[in-house]
PDB file with one MODEL, atoms N, CA, C and O in Angstrom:
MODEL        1
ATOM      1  N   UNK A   1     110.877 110.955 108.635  1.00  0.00           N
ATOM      2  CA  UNK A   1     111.745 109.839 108.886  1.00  0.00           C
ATOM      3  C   UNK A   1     113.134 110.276 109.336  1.00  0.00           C
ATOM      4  O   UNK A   1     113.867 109.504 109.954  1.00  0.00           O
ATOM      5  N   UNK A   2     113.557 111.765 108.960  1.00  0.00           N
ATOM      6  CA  UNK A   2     115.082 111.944 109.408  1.00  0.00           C
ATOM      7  C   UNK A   2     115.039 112.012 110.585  1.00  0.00           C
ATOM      8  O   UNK A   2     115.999 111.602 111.238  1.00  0.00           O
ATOM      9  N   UNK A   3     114.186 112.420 111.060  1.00  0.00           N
ATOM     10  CA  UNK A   3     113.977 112.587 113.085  1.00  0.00           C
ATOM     11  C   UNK A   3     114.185 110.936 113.515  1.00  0.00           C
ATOM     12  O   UNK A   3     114.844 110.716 114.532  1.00  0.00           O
ATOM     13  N   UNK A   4     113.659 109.846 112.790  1.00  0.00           N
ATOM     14  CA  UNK A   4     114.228 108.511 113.289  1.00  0.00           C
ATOM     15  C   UNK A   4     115.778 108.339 113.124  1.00  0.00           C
ATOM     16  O   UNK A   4     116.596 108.241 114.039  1.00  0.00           O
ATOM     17  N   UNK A   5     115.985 108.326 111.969  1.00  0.00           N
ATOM     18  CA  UNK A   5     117.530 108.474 111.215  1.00  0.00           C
ATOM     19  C   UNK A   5     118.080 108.923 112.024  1.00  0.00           C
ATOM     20  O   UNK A   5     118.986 108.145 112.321  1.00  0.00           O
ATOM     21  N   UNK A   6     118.109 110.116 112.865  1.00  0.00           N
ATOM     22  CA  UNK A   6     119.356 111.164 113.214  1.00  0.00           C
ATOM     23  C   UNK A   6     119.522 110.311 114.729  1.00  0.00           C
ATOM     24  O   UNK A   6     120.556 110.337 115.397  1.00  0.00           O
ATOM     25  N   UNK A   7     118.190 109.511 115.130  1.00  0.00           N
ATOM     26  CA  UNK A   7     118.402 109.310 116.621  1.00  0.00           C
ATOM     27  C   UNK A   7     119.623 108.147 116.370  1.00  0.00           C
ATOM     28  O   UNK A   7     120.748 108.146 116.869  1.00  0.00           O
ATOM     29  N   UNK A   8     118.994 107.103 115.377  1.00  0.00           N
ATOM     30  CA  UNK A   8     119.138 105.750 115.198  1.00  0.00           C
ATOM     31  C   UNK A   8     120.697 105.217 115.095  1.00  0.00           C
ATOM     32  O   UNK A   8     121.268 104.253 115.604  1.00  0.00           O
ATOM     33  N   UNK A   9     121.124 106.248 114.233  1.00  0.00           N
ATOM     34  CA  UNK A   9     122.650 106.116 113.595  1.00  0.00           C
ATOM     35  C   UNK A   9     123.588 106.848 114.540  1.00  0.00           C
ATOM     36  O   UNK A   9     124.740 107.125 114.206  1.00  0.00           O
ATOM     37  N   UNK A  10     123.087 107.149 115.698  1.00  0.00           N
ATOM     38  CA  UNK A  10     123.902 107.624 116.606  1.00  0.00           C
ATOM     39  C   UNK A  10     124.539 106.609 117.714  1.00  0.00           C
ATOM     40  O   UNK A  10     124.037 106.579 118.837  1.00  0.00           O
ATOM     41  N   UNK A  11     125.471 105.914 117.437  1.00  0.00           N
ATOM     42  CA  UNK A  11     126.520 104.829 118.077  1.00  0.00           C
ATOM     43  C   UNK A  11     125.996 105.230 119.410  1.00  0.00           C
ATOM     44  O   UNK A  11     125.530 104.131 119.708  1.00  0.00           O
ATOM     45  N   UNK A  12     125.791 105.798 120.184  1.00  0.00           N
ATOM     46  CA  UNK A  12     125.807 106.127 121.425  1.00  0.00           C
ATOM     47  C   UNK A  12     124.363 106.335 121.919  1.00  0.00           C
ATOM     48  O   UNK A  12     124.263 106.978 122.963  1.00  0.00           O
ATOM     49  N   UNK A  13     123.299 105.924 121.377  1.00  0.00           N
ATOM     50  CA  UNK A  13     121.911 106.215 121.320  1.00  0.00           C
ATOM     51  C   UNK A  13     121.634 105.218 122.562  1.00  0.00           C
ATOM     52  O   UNK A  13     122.064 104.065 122.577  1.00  0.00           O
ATOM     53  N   UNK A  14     120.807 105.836 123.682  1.00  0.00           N
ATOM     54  CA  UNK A  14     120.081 104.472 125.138  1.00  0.00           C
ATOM     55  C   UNK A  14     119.047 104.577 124.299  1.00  0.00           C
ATOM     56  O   UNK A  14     118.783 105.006 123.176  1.00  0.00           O
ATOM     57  N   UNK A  15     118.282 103.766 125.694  1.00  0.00           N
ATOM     58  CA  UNK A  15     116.901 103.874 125.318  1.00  0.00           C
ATOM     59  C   UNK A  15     116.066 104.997 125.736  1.00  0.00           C
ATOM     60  O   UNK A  15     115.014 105.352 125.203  1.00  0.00           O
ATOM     61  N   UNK A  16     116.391 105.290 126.304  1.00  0.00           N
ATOM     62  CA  UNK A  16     115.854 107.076 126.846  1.00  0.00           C
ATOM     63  C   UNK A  16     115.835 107.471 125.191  1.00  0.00           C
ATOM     64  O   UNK A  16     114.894 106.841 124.709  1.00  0.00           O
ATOM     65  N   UNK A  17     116.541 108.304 124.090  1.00  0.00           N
ATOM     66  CA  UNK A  17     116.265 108.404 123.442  1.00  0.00           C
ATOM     67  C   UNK A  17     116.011 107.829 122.402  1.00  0.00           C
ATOM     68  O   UNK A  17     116.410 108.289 121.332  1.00  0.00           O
ATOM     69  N   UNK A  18     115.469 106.973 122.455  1.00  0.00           N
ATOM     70  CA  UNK A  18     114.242 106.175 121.533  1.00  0.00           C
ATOM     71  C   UNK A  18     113.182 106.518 121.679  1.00  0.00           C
ATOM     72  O   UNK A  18     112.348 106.372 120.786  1.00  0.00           O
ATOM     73  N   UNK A  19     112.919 107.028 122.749  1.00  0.00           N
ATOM     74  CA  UNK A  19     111.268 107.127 123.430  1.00  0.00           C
ATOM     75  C   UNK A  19     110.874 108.178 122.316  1.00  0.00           C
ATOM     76  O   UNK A  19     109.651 108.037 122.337  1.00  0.00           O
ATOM     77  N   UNK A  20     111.080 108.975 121.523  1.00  0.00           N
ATOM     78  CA  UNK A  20     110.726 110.092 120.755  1.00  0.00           C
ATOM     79  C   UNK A  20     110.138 109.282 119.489  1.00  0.00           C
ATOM     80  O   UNK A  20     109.155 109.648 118.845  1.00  0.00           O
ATOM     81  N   UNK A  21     111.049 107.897 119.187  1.00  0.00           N
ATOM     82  CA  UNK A  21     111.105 107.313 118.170  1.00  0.00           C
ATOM     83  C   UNK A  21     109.876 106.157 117.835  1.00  0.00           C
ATOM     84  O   UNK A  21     109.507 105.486 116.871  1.00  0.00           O
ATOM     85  N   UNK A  22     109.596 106.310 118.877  1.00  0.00           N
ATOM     86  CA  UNK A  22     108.467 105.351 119.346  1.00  0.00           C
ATOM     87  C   UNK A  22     107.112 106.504 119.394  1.00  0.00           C
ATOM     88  O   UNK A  22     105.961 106.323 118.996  1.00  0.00           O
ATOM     89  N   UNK A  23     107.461 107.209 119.760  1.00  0.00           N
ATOM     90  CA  UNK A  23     106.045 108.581 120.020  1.00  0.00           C
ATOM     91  C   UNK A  23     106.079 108.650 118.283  1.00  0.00           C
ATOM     92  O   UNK A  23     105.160 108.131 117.649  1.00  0.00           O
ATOM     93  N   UNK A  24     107.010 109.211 117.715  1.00  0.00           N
ATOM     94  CA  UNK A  24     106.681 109.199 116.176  1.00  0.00           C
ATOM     95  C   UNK A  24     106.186 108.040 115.196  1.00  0.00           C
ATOM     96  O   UNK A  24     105.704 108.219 114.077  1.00  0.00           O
ATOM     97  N   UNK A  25     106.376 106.940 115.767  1.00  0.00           N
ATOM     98  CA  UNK A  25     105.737 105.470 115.115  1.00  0.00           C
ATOM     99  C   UNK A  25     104.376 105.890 115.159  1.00  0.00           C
ATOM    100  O   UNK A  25     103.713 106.192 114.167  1.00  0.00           O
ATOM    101  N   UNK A  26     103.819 105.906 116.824  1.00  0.00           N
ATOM    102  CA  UNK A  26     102.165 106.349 116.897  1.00  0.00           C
ATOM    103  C   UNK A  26     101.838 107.499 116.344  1.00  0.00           C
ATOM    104  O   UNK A  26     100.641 107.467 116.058  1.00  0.00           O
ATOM    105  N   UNK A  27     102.271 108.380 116.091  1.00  0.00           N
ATOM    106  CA  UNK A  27     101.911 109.479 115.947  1.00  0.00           C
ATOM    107  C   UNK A  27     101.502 109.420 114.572  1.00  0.00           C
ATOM    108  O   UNK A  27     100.509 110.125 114.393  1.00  0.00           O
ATOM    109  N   UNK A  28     101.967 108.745 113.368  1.00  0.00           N
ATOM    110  CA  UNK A  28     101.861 108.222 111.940  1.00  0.00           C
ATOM    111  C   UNK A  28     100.592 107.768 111.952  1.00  0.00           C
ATOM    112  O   UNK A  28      99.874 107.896 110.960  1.00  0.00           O
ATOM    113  N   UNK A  29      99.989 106.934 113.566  1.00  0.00           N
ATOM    114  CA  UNK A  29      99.098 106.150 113.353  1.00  0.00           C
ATOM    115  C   UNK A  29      99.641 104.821 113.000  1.00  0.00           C
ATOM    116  O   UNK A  29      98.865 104.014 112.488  1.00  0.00           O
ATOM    117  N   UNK A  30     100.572 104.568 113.156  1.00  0.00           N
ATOM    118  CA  UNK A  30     101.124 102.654 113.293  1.00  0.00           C
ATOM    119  C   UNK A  30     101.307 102.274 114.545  1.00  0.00           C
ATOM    120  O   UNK A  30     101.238 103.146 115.412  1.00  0.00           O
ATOM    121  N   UNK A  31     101.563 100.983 114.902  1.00  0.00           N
ATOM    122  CA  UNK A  31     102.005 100.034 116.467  1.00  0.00           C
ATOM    123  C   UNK A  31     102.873  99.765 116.375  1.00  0.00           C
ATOM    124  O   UNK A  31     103.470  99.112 115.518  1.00  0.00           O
ATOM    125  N   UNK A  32     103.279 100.456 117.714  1.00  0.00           N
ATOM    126  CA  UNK A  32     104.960  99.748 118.115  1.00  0.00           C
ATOM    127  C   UNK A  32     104.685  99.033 119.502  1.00  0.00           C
ATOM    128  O   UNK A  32     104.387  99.625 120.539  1.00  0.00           O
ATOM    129  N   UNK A  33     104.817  97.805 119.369  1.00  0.00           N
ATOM    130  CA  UNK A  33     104.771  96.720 120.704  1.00  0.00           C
ATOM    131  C   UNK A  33     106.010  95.780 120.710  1.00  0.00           C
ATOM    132  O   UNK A  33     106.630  94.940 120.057  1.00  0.00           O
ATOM    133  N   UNK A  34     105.953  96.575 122.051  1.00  0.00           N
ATOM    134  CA  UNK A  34     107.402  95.138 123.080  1.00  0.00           C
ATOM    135  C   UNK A  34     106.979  93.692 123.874  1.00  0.00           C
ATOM    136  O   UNK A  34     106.110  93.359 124.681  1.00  0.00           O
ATOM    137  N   UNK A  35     107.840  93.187 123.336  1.00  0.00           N
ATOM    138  CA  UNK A  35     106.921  91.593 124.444  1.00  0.00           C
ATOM    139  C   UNK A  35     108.726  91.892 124.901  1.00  0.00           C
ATOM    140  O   UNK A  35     109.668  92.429 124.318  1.00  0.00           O
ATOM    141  N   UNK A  36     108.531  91.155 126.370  1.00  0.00           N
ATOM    142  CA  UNK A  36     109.605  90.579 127.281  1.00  0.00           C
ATOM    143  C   UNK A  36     109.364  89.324 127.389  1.00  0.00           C
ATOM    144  O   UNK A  36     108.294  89.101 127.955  1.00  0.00           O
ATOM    145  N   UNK A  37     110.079  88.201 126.991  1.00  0.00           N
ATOM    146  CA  UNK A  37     109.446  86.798 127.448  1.00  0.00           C
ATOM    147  C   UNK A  37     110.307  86.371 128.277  1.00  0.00           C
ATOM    148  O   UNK A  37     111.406  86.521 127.744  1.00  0.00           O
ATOM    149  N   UNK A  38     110.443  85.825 129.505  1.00  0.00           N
ATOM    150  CA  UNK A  38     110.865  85.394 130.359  1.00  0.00           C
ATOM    151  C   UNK A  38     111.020  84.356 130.326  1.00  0.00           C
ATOM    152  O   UNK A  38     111.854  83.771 131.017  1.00  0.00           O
ATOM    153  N   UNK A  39     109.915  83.585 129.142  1.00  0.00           N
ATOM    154  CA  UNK A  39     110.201  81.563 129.007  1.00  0.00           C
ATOM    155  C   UNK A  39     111.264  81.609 128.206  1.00  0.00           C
ATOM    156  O   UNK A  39     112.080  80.708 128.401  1.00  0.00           O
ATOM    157  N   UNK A  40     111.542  82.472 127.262  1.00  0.00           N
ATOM    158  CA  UNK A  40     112.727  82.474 126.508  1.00  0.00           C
ATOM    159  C   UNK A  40     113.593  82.142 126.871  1.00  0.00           C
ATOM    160  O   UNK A  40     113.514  82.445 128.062  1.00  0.00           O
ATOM    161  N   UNK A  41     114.519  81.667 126.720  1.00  0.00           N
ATOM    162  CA  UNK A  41     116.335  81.564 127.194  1.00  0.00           C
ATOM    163  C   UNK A  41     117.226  82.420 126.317  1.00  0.00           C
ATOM    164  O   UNK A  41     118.244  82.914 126.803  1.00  0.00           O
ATOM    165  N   UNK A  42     116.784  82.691 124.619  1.00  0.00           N
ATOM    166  CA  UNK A  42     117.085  83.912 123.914  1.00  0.00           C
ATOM    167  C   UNK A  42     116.604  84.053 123.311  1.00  0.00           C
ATOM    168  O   UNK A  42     115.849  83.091 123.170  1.00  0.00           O
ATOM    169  N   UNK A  43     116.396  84.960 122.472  1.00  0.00           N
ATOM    170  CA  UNK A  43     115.778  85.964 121.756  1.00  0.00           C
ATOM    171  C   UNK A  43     114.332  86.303 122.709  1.00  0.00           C
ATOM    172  O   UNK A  43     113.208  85.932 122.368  1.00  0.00           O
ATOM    173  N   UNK A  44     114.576  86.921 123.701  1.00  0.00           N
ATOM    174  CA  UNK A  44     113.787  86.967 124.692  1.00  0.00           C
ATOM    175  C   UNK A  44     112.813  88.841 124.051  1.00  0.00           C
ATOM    176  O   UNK A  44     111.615  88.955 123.792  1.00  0.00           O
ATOM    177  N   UNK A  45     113.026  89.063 124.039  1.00  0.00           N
ATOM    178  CA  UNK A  45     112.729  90.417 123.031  1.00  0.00           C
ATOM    179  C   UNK A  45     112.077  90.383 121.922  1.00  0.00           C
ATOM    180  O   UNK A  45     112.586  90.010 120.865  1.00  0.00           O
ATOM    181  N   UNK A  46     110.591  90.864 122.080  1.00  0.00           N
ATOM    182  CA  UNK A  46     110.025  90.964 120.283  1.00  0.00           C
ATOM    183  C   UNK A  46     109.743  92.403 120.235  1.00  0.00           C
ATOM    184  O   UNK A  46     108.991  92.917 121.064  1.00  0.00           O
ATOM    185  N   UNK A  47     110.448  93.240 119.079  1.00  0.00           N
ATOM    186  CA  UNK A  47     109.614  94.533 119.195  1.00  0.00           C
ATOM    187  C   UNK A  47     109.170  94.512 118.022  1.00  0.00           C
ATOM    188  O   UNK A  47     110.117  94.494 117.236  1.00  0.00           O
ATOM    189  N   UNK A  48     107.591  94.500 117.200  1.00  0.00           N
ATOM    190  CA  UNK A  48     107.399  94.952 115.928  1.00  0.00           C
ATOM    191  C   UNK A  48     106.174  96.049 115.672  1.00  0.00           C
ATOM    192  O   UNK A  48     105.162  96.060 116.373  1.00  0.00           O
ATOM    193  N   UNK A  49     106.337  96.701 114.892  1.00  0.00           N
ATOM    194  CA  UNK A  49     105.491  97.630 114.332  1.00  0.00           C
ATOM    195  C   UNK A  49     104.444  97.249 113.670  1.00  0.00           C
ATOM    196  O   UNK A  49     104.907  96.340 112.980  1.00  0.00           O
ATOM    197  N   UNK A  50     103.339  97.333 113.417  1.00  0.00           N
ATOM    198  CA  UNK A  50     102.380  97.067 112.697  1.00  0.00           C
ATOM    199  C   UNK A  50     102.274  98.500 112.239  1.00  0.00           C
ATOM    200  O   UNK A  50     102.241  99.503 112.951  1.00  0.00           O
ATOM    201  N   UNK A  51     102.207  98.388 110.431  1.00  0.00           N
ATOM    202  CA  UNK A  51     101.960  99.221 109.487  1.00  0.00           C
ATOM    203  C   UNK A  51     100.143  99.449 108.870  1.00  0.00           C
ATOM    204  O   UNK A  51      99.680  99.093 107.786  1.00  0.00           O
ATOM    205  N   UNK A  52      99.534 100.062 109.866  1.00  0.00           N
ATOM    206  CA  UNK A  52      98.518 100.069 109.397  1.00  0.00           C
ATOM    207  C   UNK A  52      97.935 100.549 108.069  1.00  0.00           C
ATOM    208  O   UNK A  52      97.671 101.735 107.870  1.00  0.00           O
ATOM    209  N   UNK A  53      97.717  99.440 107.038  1.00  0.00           N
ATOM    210  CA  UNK A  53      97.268  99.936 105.645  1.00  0.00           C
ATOM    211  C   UNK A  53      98.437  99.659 104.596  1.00  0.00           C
ATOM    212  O   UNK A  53      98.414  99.922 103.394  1.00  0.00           O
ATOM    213  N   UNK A  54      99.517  99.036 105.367  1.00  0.00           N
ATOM    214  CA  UNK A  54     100.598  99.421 104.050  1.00  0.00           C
ATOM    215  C   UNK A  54     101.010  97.727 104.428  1.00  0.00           C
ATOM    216  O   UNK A  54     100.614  96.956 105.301  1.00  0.00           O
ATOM    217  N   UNK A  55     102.287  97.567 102.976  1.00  0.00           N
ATOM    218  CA  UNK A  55     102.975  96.332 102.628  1.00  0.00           C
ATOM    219  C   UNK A  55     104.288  96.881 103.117  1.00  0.00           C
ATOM    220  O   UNK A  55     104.505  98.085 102.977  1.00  0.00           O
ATOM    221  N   UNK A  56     105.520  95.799 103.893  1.00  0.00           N
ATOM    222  CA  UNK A  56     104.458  95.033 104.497  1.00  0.00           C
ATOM    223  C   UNK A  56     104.110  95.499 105.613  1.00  0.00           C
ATOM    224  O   UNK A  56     104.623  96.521 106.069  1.00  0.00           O
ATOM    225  N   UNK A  57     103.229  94.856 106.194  1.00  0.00           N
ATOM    226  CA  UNK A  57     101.940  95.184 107.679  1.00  0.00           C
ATOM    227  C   UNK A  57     102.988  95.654 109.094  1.00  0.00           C
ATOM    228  O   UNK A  57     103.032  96.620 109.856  1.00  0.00           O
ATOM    229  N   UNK A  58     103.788  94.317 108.915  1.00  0.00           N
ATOM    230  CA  UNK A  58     104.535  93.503 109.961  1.00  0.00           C
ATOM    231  C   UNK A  58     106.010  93.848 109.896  1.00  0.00           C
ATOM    232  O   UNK A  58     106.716  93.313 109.041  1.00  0.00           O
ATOM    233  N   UNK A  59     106.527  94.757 110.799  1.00  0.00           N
ATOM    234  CA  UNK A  59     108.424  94.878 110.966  1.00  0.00           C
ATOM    235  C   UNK A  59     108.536  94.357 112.252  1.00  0.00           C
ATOM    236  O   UNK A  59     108.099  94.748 113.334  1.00  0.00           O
ATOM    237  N   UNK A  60     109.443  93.057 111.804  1.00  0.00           N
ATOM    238  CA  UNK A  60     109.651  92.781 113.761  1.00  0.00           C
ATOM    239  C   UNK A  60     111.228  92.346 113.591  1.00  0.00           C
ATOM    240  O   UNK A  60     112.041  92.165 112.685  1.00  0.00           O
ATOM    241  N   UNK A  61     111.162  92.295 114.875  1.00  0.00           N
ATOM    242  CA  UNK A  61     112.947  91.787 115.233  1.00  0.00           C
ATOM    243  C   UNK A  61     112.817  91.487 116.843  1.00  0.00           C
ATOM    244  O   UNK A  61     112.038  92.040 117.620  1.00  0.00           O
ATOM    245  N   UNK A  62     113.825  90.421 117.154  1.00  0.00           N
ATOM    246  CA  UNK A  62     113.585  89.778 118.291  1.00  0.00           C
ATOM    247  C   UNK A  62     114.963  89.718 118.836  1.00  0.00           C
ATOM    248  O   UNK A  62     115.949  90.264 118.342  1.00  0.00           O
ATOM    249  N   UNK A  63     114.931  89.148 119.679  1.00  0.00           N
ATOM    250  CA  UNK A  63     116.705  89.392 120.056  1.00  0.00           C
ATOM    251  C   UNK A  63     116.771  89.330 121.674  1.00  0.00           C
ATOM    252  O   UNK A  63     115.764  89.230 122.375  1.00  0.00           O
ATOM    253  N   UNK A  64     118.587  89.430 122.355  1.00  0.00           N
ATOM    254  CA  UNK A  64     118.838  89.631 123.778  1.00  0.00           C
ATOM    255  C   UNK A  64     118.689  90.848 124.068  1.00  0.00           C
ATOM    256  O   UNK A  64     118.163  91.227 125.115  1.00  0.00           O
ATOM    257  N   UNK A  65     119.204  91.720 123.033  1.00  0.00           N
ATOM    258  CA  UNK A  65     119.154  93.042 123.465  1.00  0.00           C
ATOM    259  C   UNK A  65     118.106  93.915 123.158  1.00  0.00           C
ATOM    260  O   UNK A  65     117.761  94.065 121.986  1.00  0.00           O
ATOM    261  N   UNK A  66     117.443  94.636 124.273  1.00  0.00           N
ATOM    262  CA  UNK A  66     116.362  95.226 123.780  1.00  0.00           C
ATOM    263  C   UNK A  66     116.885  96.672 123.092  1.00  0.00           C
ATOM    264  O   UNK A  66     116.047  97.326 122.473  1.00  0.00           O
ATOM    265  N   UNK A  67     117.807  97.008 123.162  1.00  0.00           N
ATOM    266  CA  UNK A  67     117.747  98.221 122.484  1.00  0.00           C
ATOM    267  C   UNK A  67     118.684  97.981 120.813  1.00  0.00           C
ATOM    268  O   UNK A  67     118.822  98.783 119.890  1.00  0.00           O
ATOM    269  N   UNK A  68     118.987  97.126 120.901  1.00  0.00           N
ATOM    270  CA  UNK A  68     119.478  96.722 119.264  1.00  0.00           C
ATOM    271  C   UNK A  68     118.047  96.127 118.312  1.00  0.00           C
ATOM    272  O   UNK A  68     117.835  96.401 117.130  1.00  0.00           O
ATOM    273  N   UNK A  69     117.423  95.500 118.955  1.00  0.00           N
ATOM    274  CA  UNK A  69     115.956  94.831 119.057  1.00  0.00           C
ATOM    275  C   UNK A  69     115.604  96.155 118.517  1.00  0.00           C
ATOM    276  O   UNK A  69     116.166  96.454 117.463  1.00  0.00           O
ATOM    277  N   UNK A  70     114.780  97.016 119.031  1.00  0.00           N
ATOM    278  CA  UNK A  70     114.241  98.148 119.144  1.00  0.00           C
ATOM    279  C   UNK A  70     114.827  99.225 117.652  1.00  0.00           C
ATOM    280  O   UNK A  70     114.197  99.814 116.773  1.00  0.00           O
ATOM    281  N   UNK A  71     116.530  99.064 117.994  1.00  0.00           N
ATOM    282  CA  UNK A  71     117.297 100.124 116.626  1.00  0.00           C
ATOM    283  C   UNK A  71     116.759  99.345 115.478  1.00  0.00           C
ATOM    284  O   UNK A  71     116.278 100.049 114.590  1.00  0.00           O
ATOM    285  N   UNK A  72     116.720  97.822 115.248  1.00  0.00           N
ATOM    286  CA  UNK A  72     116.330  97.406 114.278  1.00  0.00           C
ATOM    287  C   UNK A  72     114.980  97.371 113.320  1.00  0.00           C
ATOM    288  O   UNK A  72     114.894  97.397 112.093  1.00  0.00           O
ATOM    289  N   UNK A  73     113.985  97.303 114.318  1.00  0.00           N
ATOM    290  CA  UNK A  73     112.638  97.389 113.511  1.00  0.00           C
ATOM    291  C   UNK A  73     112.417  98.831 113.448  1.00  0.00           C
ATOM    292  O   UNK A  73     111.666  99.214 112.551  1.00  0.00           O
ATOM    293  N   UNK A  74     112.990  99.812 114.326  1.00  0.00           N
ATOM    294  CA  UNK A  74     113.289 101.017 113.980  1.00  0.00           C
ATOM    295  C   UNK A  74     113.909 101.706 112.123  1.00  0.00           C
ATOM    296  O   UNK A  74     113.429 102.416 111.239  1.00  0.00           O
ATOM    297  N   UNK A  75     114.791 101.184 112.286  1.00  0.00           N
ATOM    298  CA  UNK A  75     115.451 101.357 111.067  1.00  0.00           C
ATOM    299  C   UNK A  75     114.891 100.194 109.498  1.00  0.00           C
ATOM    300  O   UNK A  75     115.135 100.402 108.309  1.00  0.00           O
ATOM    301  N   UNK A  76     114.210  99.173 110.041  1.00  0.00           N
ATOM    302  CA  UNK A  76     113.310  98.569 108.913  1.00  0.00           C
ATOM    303  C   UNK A  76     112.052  99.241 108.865  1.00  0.00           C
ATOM    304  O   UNK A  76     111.336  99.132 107.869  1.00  0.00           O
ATOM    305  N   UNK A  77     111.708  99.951 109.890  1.00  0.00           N
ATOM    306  CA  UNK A  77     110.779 101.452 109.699  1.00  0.00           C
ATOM    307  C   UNK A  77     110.946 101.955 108.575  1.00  0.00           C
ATOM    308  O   UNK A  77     110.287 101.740 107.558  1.00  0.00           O
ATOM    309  N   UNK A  78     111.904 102.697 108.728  1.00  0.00           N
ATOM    310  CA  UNK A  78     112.554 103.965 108.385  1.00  0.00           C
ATOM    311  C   UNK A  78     112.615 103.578 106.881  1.00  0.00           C
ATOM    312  O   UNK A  78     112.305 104.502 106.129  1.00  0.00           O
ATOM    313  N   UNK A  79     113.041 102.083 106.125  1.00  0.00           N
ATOM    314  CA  UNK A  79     113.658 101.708 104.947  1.00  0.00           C
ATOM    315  C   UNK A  79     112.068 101.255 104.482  1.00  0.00           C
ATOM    316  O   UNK A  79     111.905 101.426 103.273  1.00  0.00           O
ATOM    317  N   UNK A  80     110.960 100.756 105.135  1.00  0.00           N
ATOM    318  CA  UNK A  80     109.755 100.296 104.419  1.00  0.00           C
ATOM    319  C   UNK A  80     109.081 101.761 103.716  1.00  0.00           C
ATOM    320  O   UNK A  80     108.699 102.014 102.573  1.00  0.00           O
ATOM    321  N   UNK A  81     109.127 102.392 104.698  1.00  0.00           N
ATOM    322  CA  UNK A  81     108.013 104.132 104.537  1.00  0.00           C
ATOM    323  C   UNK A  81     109.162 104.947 103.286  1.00  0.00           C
ATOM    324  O   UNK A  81     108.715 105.749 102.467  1.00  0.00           O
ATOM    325  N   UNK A  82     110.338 104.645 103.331  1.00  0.00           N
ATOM    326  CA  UNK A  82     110.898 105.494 102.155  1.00  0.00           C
ATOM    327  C   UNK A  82     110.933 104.782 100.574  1.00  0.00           C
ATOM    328  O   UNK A  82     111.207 105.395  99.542  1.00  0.00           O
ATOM    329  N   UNK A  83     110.537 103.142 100.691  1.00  0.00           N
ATOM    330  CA  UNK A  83     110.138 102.535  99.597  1.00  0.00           C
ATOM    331  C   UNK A  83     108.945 103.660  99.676  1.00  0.00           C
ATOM    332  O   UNK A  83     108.981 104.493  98.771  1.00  0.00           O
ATOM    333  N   UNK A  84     108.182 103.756 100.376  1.00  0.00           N
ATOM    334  CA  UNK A  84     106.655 103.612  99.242  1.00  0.00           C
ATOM    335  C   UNK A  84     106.486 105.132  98.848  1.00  0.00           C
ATOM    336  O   UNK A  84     105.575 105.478  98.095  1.00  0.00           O
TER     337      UNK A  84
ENDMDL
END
């Protein structure tokens, strides 16, 4: 999880480096999926993780911005897997 941490808490983080953060979601064996909705007017952005096998299942966050979107279910990652 510190390899998420170190990207996450970095004020200055694009989305270029997220992409690592996202390879390590799958790599656990969980889902990380982006919707873009275009019917939206806002919160046009869903990114959530599905926790395969664990409580809870479901981290999502929705939003304008996709990369605050993205830091967030990122970092409710990061806070579900160090509960358990």
């Amino acid at each position: 999880m510190k390899e998420i941490t170190d990207i996450i808490e970095n004020e200055l983080v694009d989305l270029a480096d997220l992409l690592p953060c996202i390879d390590y979601v799958k790599n656990r064996g969980d889902v990380f999926v982006l919707k873009a909705d275009g019917e939206r007017k806002t919160n046009a952005y869903t990114v959530f993780i599905n926790r395969i096998g664990k409580e809870p299942e479901m981290l999502r966050s929705d939003g304008d911005n996709l990369r605050t979107s993205i830091i967030e279910v990122l970092r409710r990652y990061v806070e579900a897997e160090l509960i358990e």
